[in-house]
LOROGU-885374 format. One line per 3 residues: for each residue x, y, z of N, C-alpha, C, O. Coordinates in steps of 0.2 Angstrom, whole numbers, plus 5000, padded with zeros to 4 digits. Example, Ala and Ser with C-alpha at 12.3 -4.5 7.8 and 13.67 -1.06 7.14 Angstrom:
<rs>
5066 4972 5039 5062 4978 5039 5066 4984 5039 5071 4983 5042; 5064 4989 5035 5068 4995 5036 5064 5000 5039 5067 5006 5040
</rs>
This chain:
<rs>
5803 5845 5411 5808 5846 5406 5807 5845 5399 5802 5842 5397; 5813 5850 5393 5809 5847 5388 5809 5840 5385 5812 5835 5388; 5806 5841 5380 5804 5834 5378 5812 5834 5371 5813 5840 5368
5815 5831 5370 5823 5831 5363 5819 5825 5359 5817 5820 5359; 5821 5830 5353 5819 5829 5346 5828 5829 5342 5832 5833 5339; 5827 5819 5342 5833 5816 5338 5830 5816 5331 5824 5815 5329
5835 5817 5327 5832 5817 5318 5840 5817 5315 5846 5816 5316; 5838 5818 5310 5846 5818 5305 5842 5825 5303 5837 5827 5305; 5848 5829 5299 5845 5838 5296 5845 5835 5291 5846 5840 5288
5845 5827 5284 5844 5828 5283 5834 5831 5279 5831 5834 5275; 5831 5826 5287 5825 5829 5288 5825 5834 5291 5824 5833 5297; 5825 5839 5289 5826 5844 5293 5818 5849 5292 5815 5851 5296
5816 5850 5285 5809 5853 5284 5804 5849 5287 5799 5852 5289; 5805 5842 5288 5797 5840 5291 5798 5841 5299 5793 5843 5302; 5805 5840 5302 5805 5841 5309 5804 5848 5310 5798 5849 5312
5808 5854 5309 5807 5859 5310 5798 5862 5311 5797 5867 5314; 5793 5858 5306 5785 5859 5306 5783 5854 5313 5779 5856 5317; 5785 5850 5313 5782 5845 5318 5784 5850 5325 5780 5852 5329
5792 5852 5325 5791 5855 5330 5786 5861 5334 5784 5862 5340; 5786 5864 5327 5782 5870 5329 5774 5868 5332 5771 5871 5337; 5772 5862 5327 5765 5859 5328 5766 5858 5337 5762 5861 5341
5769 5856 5338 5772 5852 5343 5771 5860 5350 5768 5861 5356; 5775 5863 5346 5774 5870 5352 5769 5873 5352 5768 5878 5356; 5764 5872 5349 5758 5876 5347 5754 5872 5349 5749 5875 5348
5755 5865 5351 5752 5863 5355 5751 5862 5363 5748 5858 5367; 5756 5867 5363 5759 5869 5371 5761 5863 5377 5759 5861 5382; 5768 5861 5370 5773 5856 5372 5778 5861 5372 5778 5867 5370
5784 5856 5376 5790 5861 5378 5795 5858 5374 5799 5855 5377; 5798 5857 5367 5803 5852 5366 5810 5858 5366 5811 5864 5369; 5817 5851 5362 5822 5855 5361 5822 5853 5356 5819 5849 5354
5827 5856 5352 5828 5854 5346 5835 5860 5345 5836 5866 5346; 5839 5854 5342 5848 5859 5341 5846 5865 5338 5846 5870 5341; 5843 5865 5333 5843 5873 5327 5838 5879 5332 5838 5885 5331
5836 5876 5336 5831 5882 5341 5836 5885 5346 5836 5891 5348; 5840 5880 5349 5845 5879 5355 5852 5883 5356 5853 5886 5361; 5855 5880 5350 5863 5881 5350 5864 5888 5346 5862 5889 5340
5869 5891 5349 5869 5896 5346 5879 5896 5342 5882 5892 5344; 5882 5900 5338 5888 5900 5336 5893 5900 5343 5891 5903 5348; 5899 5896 5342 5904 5895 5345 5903 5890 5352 5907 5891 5357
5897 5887 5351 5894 5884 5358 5898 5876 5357 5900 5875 5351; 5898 5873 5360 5898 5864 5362 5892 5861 5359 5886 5861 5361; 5895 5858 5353 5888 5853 5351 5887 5848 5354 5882 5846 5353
5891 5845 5357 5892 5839 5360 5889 5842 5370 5884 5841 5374; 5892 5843 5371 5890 5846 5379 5884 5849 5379 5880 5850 5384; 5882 5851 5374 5873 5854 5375 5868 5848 5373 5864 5846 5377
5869 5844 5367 5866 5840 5365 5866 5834 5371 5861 5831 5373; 5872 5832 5375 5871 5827 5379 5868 5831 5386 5865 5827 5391; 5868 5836 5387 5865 5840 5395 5857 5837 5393 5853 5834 5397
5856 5840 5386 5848 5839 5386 5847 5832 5385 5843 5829 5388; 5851 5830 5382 5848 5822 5382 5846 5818 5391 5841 5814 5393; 5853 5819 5394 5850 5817 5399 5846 5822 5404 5846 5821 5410
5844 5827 5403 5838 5831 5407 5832 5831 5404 5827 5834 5407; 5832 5828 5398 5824 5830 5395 5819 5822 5399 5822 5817 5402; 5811 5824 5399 5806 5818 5400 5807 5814 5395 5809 5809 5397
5807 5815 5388 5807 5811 5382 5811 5811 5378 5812 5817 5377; 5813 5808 5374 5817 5810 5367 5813 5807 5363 5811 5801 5365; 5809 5810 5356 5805 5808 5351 5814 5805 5349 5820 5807 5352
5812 5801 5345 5816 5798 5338 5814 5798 5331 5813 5793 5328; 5815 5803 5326 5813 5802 5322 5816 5798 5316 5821 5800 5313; 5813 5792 5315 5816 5789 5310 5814 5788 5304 5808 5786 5302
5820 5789 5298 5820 5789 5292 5824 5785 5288 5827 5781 5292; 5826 5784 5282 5831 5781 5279 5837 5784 5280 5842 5780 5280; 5838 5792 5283 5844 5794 5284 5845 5795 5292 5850 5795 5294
5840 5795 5296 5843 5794 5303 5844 5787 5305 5846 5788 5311; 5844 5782 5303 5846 5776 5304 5853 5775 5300 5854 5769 5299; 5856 5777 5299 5861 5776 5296 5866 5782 5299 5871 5785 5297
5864 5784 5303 5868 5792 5305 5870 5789 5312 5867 5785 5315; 5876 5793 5313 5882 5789 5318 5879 5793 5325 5879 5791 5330; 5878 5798 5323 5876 5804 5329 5870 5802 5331 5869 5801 5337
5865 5800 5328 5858 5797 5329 5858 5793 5332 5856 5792 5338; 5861 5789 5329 5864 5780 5336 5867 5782 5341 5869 5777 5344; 5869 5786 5343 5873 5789 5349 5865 5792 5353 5863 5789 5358
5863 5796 5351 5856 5798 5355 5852 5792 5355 5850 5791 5361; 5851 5788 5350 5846 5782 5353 5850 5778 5358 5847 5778 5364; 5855 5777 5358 5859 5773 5363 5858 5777 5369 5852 5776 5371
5863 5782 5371 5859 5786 5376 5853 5787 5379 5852 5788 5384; 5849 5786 5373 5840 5782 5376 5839 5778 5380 5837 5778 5386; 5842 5772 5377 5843 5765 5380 5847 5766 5385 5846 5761 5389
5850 5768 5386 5855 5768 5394 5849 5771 5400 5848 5769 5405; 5848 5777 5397 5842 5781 5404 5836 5773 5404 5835 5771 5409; 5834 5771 5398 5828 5769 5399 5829 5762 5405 5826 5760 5410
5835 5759 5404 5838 5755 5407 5839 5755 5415 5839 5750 5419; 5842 5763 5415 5844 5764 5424 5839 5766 5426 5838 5765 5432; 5833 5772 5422 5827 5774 5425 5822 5769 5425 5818 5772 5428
5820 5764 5423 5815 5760 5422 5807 5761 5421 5802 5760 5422; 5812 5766 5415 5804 5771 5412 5803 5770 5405 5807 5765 5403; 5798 5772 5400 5802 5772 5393 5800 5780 5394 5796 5783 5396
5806 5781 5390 5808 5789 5388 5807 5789 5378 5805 5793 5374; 5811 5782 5376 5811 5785 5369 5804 5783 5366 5801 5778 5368; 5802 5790 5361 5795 5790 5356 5797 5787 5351 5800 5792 5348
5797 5782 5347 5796 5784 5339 5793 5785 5336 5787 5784 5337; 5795 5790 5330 5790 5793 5325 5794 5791 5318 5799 5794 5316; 5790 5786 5316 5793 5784 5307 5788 5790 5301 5782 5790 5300
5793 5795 5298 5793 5796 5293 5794 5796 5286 5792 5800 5282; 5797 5789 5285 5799 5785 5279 5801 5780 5279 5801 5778 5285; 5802 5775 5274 5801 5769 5276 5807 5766 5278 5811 5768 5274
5811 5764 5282 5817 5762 5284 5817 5754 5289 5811 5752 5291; 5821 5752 5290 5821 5746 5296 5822 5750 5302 5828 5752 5303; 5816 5749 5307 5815 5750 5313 5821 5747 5319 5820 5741 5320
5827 5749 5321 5830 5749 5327 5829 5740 5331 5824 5739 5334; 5833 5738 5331 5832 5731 5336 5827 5733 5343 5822 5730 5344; 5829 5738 5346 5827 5740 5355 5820 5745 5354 5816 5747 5359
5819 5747 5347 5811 5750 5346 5808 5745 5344 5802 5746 5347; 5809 5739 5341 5803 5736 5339 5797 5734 5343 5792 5733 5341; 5798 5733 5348 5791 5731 5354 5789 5738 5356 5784 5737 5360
5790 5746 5355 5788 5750 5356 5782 5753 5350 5783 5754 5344; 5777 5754 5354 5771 5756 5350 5773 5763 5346 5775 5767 5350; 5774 5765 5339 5777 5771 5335 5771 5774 5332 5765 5773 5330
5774 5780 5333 5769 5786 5329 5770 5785 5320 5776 5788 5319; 5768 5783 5316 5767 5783 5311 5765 5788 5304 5760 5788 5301; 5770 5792 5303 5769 5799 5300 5768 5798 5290 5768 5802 5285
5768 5791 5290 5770 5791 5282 5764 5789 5281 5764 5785 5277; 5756 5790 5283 5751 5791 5279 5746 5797 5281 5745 5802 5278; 5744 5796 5287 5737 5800 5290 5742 5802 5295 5743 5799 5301
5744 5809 5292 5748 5814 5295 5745 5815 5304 5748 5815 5310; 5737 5817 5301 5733 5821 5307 5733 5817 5314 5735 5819 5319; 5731 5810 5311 5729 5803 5315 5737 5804 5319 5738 5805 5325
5741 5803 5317 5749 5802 5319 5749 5807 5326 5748 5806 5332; 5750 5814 5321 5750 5819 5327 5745 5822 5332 5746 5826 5337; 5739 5819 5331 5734 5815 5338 5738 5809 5343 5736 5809 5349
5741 5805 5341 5743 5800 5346 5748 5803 5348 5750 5802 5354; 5752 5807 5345 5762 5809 5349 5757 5816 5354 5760 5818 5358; 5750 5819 5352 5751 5824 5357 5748 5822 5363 5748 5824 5369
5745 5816 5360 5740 5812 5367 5745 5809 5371 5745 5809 5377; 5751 5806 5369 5755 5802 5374 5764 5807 5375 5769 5805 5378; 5762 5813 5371 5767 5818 5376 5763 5822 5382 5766 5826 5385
5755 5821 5382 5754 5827 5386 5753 5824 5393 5748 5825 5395; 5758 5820 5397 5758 5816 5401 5766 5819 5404 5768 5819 5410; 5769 5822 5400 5775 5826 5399 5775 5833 5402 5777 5835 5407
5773 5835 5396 5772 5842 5394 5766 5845 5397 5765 5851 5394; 5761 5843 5402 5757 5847 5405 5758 5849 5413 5759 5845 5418; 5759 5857 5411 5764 5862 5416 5757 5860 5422 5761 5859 5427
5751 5858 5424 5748 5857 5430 5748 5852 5432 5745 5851 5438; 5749 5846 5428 5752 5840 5434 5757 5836 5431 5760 5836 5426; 5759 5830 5437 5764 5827 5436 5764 5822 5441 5760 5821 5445
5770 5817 5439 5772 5812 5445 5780 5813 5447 5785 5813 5443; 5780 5813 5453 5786 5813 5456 5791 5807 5459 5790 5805 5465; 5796 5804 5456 5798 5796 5457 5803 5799 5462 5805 5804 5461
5804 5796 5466 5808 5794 5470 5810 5787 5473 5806 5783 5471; 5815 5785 5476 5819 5778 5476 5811 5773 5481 5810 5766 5480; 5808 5777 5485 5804 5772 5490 5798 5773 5487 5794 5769 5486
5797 5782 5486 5790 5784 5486 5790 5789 5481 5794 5793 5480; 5782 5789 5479 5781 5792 5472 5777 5799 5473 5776 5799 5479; 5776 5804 5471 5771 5809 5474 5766 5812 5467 5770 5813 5462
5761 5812 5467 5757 5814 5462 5754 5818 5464 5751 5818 5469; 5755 5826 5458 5753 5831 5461 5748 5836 5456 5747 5833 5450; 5746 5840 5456 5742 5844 5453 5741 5851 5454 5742 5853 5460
5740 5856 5449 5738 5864 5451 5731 5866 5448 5731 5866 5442; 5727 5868 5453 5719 5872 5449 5717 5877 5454 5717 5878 5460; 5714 5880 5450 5712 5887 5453 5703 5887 5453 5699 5883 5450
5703 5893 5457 5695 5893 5457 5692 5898 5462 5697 5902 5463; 5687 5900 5464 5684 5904 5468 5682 5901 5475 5677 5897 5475; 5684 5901 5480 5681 5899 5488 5679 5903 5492 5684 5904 5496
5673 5906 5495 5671 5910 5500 5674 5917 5497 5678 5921 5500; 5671 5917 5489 5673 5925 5489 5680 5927 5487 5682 5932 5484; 5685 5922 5488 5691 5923 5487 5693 5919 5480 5689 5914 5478
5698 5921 5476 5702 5918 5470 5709 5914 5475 5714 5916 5478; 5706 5908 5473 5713 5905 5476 5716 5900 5471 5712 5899 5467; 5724 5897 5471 5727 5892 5465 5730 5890 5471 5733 5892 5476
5727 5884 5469 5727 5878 5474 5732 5871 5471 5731 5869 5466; 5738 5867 5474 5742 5864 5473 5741 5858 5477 5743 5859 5483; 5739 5852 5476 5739 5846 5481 5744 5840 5477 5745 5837 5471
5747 5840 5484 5753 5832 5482 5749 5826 5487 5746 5827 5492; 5751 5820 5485 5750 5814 5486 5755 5811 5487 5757 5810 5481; 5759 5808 5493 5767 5806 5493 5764 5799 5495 5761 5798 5501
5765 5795 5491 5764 5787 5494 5769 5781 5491 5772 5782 5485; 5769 5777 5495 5772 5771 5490 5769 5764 5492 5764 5763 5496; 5774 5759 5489 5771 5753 5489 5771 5749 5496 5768 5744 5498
5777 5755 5498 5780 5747 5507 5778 5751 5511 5777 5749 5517; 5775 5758 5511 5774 5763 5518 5766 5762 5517 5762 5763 5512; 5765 5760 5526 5759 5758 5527 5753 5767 5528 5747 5768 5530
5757 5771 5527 5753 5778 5525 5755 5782 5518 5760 5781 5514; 5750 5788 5518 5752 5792 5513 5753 5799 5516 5750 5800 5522; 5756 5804 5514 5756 5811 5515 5752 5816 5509 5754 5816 5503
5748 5819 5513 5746 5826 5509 5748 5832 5510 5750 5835 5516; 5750 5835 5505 5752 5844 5505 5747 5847 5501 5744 5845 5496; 5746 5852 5504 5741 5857 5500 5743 5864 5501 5743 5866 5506
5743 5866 5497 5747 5872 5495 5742 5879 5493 5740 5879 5488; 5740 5884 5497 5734 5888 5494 5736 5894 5492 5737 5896 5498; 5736 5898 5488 5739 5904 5488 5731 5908 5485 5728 5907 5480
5730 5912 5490 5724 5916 5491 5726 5923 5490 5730 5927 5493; 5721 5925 5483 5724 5932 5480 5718 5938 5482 5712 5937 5483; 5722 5944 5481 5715 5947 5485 5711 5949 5478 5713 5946 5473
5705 5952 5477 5699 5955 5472 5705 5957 5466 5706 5954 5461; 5708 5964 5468 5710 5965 5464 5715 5962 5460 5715 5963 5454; 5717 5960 5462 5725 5954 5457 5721 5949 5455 5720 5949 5448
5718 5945 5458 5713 5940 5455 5710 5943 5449 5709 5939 5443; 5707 5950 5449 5702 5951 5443 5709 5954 5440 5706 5956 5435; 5716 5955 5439 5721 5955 5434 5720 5951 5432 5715 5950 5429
5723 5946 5432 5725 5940 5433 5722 5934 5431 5725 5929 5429; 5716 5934 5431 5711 5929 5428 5705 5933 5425 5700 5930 5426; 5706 5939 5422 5701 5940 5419 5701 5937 5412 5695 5937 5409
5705 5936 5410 5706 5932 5401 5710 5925 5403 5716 5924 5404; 5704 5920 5402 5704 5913 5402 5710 5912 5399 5715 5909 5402; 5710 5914 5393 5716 5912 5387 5723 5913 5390 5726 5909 5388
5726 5917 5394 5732 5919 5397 5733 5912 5402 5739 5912 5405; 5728 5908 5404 5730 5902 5410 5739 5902 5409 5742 5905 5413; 5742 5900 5405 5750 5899 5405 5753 5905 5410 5757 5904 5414
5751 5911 5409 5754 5917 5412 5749 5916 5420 5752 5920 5424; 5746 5914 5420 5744 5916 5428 5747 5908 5430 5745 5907 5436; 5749 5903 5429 5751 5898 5431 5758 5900 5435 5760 5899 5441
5760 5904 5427 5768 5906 5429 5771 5910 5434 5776 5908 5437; 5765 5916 5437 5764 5919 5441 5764 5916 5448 5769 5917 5452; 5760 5914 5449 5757 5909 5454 5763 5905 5457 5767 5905 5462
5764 5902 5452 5772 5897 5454 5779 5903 5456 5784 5901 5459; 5778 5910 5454 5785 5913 5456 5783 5913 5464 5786 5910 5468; 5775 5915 5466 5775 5915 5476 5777 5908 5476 5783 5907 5477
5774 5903 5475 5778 5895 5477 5786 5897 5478 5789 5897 5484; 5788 5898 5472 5796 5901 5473 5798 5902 5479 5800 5898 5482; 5796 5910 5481 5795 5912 5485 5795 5914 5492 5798 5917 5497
5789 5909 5492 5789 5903 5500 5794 5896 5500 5793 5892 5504; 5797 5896 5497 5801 5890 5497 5807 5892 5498 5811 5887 5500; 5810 5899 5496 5816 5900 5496 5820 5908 5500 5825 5909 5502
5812 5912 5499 5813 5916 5504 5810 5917 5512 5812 5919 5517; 5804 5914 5512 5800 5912 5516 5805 5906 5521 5806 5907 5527; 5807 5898 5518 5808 5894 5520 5817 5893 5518 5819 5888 5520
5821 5897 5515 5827 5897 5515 5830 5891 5511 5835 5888 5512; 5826 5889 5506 5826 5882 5502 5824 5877 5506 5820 5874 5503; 5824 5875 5511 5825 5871 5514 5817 5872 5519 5815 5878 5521
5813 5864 5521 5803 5865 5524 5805 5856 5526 5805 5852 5522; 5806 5855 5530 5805 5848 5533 5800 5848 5541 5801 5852 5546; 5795 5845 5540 5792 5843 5545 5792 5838 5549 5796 5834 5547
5790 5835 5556 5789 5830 5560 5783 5828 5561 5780 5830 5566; 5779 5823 5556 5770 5823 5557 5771 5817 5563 5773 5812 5562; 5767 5819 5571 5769 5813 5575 5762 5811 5576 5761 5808 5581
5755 5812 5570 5748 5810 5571 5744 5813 5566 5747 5816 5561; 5738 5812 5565 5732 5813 5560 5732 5818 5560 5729 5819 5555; 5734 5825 5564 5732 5833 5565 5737 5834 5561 5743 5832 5560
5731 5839 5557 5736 5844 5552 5741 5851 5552 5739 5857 5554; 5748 5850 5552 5752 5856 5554 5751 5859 5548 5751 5857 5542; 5752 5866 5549 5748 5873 5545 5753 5877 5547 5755 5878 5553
5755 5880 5541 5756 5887 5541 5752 5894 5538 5747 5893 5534; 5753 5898 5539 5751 5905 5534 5754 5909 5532 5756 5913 5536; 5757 5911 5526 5761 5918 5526 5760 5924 5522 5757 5922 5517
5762 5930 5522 5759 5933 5518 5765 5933 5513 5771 5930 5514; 5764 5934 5508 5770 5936 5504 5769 5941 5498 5764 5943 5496; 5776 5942 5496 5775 5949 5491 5776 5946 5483 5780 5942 5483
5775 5948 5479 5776 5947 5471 5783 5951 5470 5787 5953 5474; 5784 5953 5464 5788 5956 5459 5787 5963 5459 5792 5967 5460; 5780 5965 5459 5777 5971 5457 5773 5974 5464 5768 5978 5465
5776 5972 5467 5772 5975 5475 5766 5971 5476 5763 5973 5481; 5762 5966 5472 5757 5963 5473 5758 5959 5481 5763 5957 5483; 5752 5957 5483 5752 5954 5489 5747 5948 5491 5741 5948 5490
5750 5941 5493 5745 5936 5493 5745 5932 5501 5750 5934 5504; 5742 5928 5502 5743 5924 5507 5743 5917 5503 5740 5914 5499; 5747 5915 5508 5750 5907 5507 5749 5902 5511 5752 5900 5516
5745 5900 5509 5744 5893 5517 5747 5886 5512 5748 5884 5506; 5750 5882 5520 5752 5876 5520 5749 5870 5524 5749 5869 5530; 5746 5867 5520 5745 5861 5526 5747 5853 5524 5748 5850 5519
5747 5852 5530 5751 5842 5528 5748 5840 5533 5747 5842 5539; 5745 5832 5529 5743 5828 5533 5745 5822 5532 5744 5821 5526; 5747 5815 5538 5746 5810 5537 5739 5804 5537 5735 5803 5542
5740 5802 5532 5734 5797 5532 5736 5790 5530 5741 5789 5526; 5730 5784 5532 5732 5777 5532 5730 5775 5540 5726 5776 5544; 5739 5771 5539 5738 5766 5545 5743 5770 5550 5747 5773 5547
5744 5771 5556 5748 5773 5562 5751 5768 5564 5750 5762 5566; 5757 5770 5562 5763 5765 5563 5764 5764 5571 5764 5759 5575; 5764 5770 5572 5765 5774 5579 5773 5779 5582 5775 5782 5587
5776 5779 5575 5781 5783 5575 5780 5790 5571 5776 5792 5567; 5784 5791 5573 5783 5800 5570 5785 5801 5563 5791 5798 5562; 5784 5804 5558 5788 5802 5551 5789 5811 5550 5786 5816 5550
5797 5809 5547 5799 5815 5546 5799 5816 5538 5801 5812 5533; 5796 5823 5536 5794 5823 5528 5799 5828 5526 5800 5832 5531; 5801 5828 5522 5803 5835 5517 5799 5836 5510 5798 5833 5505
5796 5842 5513 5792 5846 5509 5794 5850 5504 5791 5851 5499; 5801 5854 5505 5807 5857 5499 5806 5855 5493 5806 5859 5488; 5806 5846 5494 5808 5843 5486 5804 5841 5485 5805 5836 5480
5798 5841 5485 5793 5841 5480 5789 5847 5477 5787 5847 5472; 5789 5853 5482 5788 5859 5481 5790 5861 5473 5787 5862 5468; 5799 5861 5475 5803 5863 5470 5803 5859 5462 5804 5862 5456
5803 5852 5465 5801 5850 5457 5793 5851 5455 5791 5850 5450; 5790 5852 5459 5783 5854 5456 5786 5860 5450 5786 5860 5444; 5787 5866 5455 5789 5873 5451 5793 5874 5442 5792 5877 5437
5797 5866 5447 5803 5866 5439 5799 5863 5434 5797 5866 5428; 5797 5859 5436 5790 5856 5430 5786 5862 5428 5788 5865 5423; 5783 5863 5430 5780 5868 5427 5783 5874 5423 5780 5876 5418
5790 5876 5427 5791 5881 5424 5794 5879 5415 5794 5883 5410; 5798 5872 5416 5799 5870 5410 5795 5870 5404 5797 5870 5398; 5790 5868 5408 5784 5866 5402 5781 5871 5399 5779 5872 5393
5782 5875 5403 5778 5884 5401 5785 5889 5396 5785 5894 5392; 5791 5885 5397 5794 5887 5391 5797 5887 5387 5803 5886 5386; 5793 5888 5383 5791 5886 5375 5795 5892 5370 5794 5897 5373
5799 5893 5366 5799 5899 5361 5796 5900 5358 5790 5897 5359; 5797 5904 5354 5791 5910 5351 5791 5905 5345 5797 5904 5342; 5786 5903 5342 5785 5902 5335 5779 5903 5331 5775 5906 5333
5779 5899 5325 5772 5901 5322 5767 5894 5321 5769 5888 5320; 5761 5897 5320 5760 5890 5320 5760 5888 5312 5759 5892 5308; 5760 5880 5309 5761 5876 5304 5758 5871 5304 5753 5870 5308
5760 5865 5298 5755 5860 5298 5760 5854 5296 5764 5854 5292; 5759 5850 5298 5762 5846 5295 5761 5843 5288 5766 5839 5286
</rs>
């Protein structure tokens, strides 16, 4: 999801740069002036993202600390940070002002000297966010940690997708592995210009789609009753008549409880996809400096 960029307009030239820096480091933010268009809800769009974005930066200054609507988006930080048990809110100080009671024990990005140095730490501790091939998946019991890479095996171009479903009280874990095998010539489309990886990501993820919703009807639950891997294969088609095979495998590993455990493989599938597809979109801008 994107990353929301709280500020006052009347910083508006340094946010506006930072964004772009930001997008051009192939981060997904939001920001109101790229977002809302005339006759829209500032209030219902501003609060959707706030509660759907990974992070809210905070930018603070002499004038966003004293701004009513600012304190409303920090608040709102503090309530998700609260019920989610994550931290979501960034600081970033731009001018000198008194730091917030509930940021002061959070480590801030410091933009009022060594610009460079700054936007090296917000891109090093956003890209845990904003990097469309991996991620962590929370759920109430169990967590799934997952990843996407491609590569050549026996001849073939394959983007390979593995998840890790484990948690702290389940005496096992589950693997999914996800293969989508392209044939010679799509592959030499497709990866022939390293530079485009965002677009063959994008691609890759619409078959994911795909098989999850045309293939599988939204809905993939399994019953694993042992150590053997159940497997599927399917062929599937693209957008443009292109053609790939799909393999699925799941396994459980650890301890044998000796009962059967039933997985849904749907919901991690599909927020893998969402992840991705979020991160991957970015608007069009230019690049700047801060």
């Amino acid at each position: 999801m994107p990353i929301f960029i709280s500020y006052s307009h009347q910083d508006k030239t340094f946010v506006d740069t930072l964004a772009r820096n930001l997008v051009y480091a192939r981060h997904n933010v939001w920001i109101d002036t790229w977002e809302l268009n005339a006759g829209e809800s500032l209030l219902d769009k501003v609060q959707d993202a706030i509660g759907e974005s990974d992070a809210i930066l905070v930018v603070l200054s002499e004038h966003s600390i004293k701004s009513e609507w600012c304190k409303r988006e920090l608040n709102a930080g503090l309530i998700r940070e609260l019920d989610e048990k994550r931290a979501i809110l960034v600081p970033c100080i731009i001018g000198d002002c008194e730091i917030p009671l509930f940021l002061r024990d959070k480590l801030y990005v410091d933009f009022r000297k060594d610009k460079g140095t700054a936007f090296e730490l917000l891109d090093r501790s956003l890209r845990k966010i904003s990097n469309p091939q991996q991620s962590r998946i929370d759920r109430q019991d169990f967590h799934t940690d997952w990843s996407v890479d491609w590569g050549t095996i026996d001849d073939s171009t394959v983007v390979e997708w593995l998840f890790v479903d484990h948690g702290e009280k389940a005496p096992y874990s589950v693997v999914t592995r996800c293969r989508l095998i392209l044939t010679n010539s799509l592959a030499e489309r497709l990866f022939a210009d390293s530079q485009e990886a965002d677009q063959h990501l994008q691609y890759a993820a619409s078959f994911l789609t795909r098989f999850i919703y045309v293939v599988k009807d939204g809905e993939f639950r399994v019953t694993i009753p042992d150590a053997n891997e159940i497997s599927e294969t399917h062929e599937l088609a693209g957008d443009d008549g292109d053609t790939a095979l799909f393999h699925v495998g799941i396994r459980r590993l650890g301890l044998d409880n000796g009962m059967d455990t039933l997985f849904t493989v749907d919901e991690i599938l599909k927020k893998a996809v969402n992840h991705t597809e979020s991160a991957l979109r970015r608007p069009d801008t230019v690049n700047a400096t801060t």
